[in-house]
C-alpha positions as CSV (number, residue, x, y, z in Angstrom):
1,X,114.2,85.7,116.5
2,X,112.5,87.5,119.5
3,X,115.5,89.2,120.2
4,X,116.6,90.0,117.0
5,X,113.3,91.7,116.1
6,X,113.3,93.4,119.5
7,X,117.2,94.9,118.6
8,X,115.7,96.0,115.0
9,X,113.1,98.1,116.6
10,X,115.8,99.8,119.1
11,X,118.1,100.3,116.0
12,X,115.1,101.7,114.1
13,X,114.0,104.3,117.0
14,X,117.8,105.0,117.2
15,X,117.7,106.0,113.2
16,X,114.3,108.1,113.2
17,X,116.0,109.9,116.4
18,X,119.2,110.4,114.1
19,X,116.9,111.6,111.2
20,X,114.9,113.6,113.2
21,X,117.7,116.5,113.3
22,X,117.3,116.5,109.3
23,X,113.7,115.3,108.1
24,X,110.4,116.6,109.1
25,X,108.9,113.3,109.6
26,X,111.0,111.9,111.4
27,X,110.9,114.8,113.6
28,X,107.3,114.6,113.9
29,X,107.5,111.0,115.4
30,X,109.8,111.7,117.9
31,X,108.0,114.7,118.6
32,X,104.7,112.9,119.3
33,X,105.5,110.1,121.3
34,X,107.3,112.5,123.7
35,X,105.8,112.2,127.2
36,X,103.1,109.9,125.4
37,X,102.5,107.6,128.5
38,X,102.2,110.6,130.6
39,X,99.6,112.3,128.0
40,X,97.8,109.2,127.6
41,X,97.5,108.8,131.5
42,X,96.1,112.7,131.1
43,X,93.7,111.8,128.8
44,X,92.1,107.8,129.6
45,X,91.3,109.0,133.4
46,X,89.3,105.4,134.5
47,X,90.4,103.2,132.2
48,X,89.1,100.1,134.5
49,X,85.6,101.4,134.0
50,X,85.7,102.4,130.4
51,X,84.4,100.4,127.7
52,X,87.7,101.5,125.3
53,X,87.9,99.6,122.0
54,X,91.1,100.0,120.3
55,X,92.0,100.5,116.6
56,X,95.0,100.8,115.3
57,X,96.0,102.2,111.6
58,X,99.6,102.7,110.1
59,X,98.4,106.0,108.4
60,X,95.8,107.7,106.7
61,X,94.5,105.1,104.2
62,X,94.2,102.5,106.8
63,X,92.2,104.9,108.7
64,X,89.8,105.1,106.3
65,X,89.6,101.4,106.1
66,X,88.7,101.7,109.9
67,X,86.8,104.6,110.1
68,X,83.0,103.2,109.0
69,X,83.8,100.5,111.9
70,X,84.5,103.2,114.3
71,X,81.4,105.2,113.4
72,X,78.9,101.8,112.9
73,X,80.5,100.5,116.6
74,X,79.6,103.9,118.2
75,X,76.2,104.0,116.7
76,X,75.4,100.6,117.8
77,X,77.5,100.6,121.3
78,X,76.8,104.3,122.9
79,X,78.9,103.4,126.2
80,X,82.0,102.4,123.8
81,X,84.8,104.8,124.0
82,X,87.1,104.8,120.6
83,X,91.0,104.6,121.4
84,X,92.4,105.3,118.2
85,X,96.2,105.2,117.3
86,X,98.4,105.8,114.2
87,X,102.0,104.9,113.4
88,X,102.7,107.4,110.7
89,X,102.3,111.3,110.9
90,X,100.8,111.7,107.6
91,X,97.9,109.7,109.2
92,X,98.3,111.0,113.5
93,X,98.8,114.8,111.8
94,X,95.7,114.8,109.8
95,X,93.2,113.1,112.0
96,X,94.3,114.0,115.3
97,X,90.7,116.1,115.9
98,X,89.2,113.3,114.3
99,X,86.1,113.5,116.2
100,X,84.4,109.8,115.9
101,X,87.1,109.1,118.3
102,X,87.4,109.6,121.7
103,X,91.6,109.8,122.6
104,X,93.8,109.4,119.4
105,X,97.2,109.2,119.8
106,X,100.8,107.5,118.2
107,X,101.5,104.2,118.8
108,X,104.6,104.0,121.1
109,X,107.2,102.1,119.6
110,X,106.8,98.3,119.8
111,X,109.3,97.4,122.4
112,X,108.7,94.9,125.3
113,X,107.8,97.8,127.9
114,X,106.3,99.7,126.0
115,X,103.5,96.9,124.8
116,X,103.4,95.8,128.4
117,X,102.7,99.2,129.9
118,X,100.1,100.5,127.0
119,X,98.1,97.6,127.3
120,X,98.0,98.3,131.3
121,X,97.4,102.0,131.5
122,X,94.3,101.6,127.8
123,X,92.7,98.5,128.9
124,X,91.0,97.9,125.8
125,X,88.2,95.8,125.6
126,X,88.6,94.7,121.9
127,X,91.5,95.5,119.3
128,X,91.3,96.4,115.9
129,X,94.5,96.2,113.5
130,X,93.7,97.8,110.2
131,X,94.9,95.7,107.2
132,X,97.9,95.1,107.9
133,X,100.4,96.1,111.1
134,X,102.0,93.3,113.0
135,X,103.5,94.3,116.2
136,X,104.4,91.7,117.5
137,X,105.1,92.8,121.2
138,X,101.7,94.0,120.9
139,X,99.7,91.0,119.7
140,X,102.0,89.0,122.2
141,X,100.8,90.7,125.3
142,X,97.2,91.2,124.1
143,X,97.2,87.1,123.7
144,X,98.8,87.0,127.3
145,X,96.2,89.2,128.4
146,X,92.9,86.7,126.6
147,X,92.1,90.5,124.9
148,X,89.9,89.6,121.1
149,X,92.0,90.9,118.4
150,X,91.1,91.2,114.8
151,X,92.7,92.3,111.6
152,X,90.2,93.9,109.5
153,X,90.2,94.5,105.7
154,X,93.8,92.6,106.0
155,X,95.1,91.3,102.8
156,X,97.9,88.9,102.4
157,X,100.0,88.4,99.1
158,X,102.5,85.3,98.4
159,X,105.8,87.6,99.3
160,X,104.9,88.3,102.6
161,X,107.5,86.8,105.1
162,X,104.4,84.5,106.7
163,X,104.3,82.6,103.5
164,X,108.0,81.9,103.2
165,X,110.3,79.0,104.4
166,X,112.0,81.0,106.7
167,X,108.8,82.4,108.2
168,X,108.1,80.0,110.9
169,X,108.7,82.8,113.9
170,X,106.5,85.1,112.7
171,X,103.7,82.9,111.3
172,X,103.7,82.4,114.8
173,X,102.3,86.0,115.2
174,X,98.9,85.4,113.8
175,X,98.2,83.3,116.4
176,X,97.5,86.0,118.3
177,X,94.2,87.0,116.5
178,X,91.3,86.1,117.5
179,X,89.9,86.6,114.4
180,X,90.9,87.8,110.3
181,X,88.4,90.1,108.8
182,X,89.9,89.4,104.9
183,X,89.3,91.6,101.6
184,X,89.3,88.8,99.1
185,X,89.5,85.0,98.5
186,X,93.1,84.7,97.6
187,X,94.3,86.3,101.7
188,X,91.3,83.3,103.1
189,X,93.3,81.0,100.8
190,X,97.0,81.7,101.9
191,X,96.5,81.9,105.6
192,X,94.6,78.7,105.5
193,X,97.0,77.0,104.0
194,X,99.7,77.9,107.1
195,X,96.4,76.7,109.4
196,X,94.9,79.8,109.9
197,X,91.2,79.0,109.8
198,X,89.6,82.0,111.4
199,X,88.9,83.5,108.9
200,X,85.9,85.4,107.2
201,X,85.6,86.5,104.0
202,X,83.7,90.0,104.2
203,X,86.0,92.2,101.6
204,X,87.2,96.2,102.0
205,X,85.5,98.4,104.5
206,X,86.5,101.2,102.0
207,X,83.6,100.5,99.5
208,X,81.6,101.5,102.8
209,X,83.3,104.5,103.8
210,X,83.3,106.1,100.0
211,X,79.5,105.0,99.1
212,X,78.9,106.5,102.3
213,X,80.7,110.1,101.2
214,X,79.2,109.9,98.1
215,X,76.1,110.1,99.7
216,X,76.7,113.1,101.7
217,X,79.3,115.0,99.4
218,X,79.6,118.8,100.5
219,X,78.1,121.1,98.0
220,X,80.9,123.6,96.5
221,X,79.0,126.7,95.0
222,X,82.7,128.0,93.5
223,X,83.6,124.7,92.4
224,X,79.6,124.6,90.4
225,X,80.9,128.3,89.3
226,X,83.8,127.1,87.8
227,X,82.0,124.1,86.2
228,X,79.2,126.1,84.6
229,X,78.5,123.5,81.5
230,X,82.0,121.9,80.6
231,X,83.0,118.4,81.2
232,X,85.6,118.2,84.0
233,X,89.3,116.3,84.2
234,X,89.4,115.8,88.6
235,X,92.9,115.3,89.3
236,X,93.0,113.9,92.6
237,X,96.9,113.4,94.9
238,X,98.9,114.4,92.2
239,X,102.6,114.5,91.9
240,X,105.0,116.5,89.5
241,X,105.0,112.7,86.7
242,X,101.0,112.7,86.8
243,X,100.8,116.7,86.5
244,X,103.5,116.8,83.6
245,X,101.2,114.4,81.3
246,X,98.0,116.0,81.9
247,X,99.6,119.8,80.9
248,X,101.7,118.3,78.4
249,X,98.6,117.1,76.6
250,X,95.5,119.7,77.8
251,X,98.0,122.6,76.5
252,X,98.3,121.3,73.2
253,X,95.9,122.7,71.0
254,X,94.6,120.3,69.9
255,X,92.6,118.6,72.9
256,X,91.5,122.1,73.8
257,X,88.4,121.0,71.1
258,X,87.4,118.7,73.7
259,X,86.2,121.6,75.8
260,X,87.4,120.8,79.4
261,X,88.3,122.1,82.9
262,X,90.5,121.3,85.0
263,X,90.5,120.9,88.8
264,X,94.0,119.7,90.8
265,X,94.1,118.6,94.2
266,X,97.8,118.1,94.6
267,X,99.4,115.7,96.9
268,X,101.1,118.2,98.2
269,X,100.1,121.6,98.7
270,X,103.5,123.5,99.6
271,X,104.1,126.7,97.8
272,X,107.0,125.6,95.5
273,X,104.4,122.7,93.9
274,X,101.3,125.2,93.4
275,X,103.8,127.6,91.4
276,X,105.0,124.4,89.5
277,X,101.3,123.6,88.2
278,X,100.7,127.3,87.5
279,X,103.9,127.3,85.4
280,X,103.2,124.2,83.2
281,X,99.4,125.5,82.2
282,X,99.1,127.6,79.6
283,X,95.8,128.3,80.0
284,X,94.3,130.4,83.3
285,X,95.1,128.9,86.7
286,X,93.1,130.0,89.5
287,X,93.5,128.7,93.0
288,X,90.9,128.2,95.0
289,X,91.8,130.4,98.0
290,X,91.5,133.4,95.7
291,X,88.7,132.2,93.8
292,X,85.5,134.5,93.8
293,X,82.3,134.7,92.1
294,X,83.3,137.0,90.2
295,X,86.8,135.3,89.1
296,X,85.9,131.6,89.4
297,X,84.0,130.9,85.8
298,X,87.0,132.6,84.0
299,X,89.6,130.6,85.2
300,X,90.1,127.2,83.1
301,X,92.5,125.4,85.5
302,X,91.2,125.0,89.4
303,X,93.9,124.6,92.3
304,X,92.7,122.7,95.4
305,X,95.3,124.8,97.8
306,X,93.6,123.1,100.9
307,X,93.4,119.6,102.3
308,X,89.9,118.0,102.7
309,X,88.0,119.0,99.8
310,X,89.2,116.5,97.1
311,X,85.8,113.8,98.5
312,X,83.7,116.0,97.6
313,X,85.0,117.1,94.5
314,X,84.9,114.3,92.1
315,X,80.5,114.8,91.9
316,X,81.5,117.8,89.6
317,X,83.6,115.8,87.3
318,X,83.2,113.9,84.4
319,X,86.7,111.9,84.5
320,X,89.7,111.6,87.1
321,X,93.1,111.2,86.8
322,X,94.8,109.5,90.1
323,X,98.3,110.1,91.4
324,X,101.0,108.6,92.6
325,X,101.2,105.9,89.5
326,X,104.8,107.3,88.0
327,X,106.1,106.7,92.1
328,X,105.1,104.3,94.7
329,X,101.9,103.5,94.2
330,X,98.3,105.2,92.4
331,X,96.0,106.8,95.6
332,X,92.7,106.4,96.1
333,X,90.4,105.7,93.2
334,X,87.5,104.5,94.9
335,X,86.4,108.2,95.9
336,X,86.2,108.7,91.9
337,X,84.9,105.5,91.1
338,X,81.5,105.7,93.9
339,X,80.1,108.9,91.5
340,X,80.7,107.2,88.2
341,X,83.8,108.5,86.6
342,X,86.2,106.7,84.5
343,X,89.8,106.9,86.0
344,X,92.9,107.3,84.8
345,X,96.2,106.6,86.7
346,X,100.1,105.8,85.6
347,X,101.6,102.5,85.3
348,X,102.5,101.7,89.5
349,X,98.9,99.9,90.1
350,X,99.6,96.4,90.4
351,X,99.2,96.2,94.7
352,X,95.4,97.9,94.4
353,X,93.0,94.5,93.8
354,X,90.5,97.1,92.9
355,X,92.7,98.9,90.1
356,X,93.0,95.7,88.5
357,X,89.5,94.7,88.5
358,X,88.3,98.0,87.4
359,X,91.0,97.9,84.7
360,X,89.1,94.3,83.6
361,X,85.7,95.4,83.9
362,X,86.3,99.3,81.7
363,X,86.0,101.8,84.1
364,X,89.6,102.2,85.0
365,X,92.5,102.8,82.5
366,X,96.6,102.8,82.9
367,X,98.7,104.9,81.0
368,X,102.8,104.8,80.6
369,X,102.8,108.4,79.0
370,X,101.5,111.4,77.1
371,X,100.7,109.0,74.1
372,X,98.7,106.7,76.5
373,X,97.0,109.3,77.7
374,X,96.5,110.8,74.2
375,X,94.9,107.8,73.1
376,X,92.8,107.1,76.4
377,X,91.1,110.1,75.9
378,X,90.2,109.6,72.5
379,X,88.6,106.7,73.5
380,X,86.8,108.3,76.5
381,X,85.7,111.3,74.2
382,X,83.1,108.7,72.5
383,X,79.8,109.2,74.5
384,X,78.4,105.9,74.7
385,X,82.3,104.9,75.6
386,X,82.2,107.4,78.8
387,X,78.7,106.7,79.8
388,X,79.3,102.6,80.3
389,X,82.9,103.6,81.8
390,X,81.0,105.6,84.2
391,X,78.1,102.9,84.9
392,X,81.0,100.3,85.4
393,X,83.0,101.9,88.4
394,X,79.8,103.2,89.7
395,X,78.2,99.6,90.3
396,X,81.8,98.3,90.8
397,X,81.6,99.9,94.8
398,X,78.0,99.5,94.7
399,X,77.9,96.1,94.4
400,X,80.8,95.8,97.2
401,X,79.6,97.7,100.2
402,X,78.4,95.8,103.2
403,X,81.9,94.7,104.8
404,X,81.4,96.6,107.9
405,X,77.9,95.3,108.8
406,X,79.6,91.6,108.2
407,X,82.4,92.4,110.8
408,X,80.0,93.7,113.4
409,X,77.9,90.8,113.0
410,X,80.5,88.5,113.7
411,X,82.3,90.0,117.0
């Protein structure tokens, strides 16, 4: 099985090389681990006398899983230096000046000699895996090397090859942590049925990092403009299926009585999406990098053209709509849900633990299609209706925070 997975991983750098020539991505990859033992070397001068914690997230989402760690770690430890590493682009490309972390770079591919030799030239003190990566070249020479490992905010489910019959090789890879940091009951429940009992129950780190936000949300004087007194639709990481519905049913006439705005903060924020969004309103789009005081409070249709602002955003709204439910999976509602609104996302939910619960409890509501959505808002245009909706996901991450302090505590 070692050398099978170790073949897979040379076949798999071997087809992001081959996709490189064609897809930005993969080009991206390639592109950042070039040199990358020389530029770490550049960068982690005395590694023998620095006190580097690692943490390592597959991409952005994980990140923000790991990211009120980092920041409690440094506060409490001011000689730790933060090594922080992603697998993915859309996470390294984003947060590469993230600057609650002292050298941030991509993971070099899991082969034998490259485990052997990161591990040599990083010296890290501790390891952090967010969630769920399982390298296992990685956690083989960190358990060679006696160096504490944890998974943090990890979550297992029942079709997860650990859990199977034919799993026996790679149950073997938990081994190698020291401890599991899990998000809810049911992960403490699996593992410990395959004997791993080192576990703690301490749930998502998230409901830490977006109470914290909430707390110190940017003020937007355009975005107040634009408000003025209207109630407010935030659409946060939406895709062409989520932006179809909400134009298909705010240009009909007859939901324009509900007197709302409308502010997008697209997934994606190439030119050939923004003119798609323009084209399917009726009504006056604006985007926000030509937005004035002058222009802002005419314009009934808001266009977040920048990345970073979509946090701060949701304290001006009175519901959100989520993407990414008509494709793989919804984003981020907990960013919505931490300043009390409602939200609404498409059908592709069922992986988020905390979509389902918020679906249970009222604040949170799936919809399949215009109609859906049609009749969701009806229901959300009674007052009483919206203000419970909005007490519900407000005290659902209130009344979840307090993961990262319960790591800490234990290591």
């Amino acid at each position: 099985m070692k050398l099978l997975y170790n073949l897979s991983i040379y076949l798999y750098i071997f087809y992001i090389r081959v996709g490189s020539l064609f897809n930005s991505k993969a080009k991206l990859m390639i592109a950042g681990r070039k040199n990358i033992f020389e530029n770490i070397k550049s960068k982690i001068l005395n590694p023998k006398s620095n006190n580097i914690v690692w943490f390592h997230c597959a991409s952005l989402g994980e990140f923000e899983q790991g990211r009120p760690l980092m920041e409690k770690l440094k506060l409490q430890q001011r000689d730790v230096k933060i090594l922080l590493t992603f697998f993915s682009p859309s996470g390294y490309e984003i947060r590469k000046n993230y600057a609650g972390a002292d050298f941030i770079f991509y993971l070099p591919m899991d082969t034998p000699s490259n485990a052997k030799k990161f591990i040599e030239i990083v010296n890290p003190q501790k390891v952090f895996f967010v969630k769920y990566e399982f390298w296992f070249n990685y956690l083989t020479e960190l358990k060679n090397k006696n160096i504490p490992t944890y998974l943090v905010s990890g979550i297992f489910r029942e079709n997860h090859h650990f859990f199977k019959s034919t799993g026996a090789w790679f149950r073997k890879q938990l081994s190698s942590f020291t401890h599991f940091f899990l998000q809810d009951e049911k992960s403490v429940e699996m593992l410990n049925s395959i004997g791993c009992t080192n576990t703690t129950l301490c749930g998502d780190t998230r409901f830490d990092r977006v109470f914290e936000v909430s707390k110190n949300a940017k003020q937007l004087d355009l975005v107040k403009l634009f408000v003025e007194d209207k109630k407010v639709m935030i659409v946060g990481s939406s895709w062409l299926e989520d932006e179809k519905i909400i134009a298909n049913y705010f240009t009909n006439p007859k939901s324009q009585i509900l007197n709302y705005k409308i502010i997008i903060a697209p997934h994606e924020i190439n030119e050939k999406h923004l003119v798609s969004i323009e084209g399917q309103f009726s009504s006056t789009c604006l985007r926000y990098s030509k937005a004035t005081q002058k222009n802002i409070s005419e314009a009934q249709v808001l266009i977040i053209d920048n990345i970073g602002m979509l946090s701060s955003l949701y304290q001006y709204g009175t519901i959100a709509f989520i993407g990414g439910g008509f494709g793989k999976g919804i984003h981020n509602i907990l960013e919505a849900a931490t300043f009390g609104l409602p939200v609404i996302f498409g059908p592709n939910y069922h992986k988020f633990v905390e979509a389902k619960e918020l679906i249970k409890l009222g604040g949170a509501f799936s919809i399949k299609d215009v109609s859906e959505f049609e009749k969701t808002m009806a229901l959300l245009s009674d007052e009483q209706v919206l203000k419970t909706a909005s007490q519900i996901s407000r005290m659902y991450v209130q009344g979840r925070i307090g993961a990262t302090d319960k790591i800490l505590s234990k290591i």
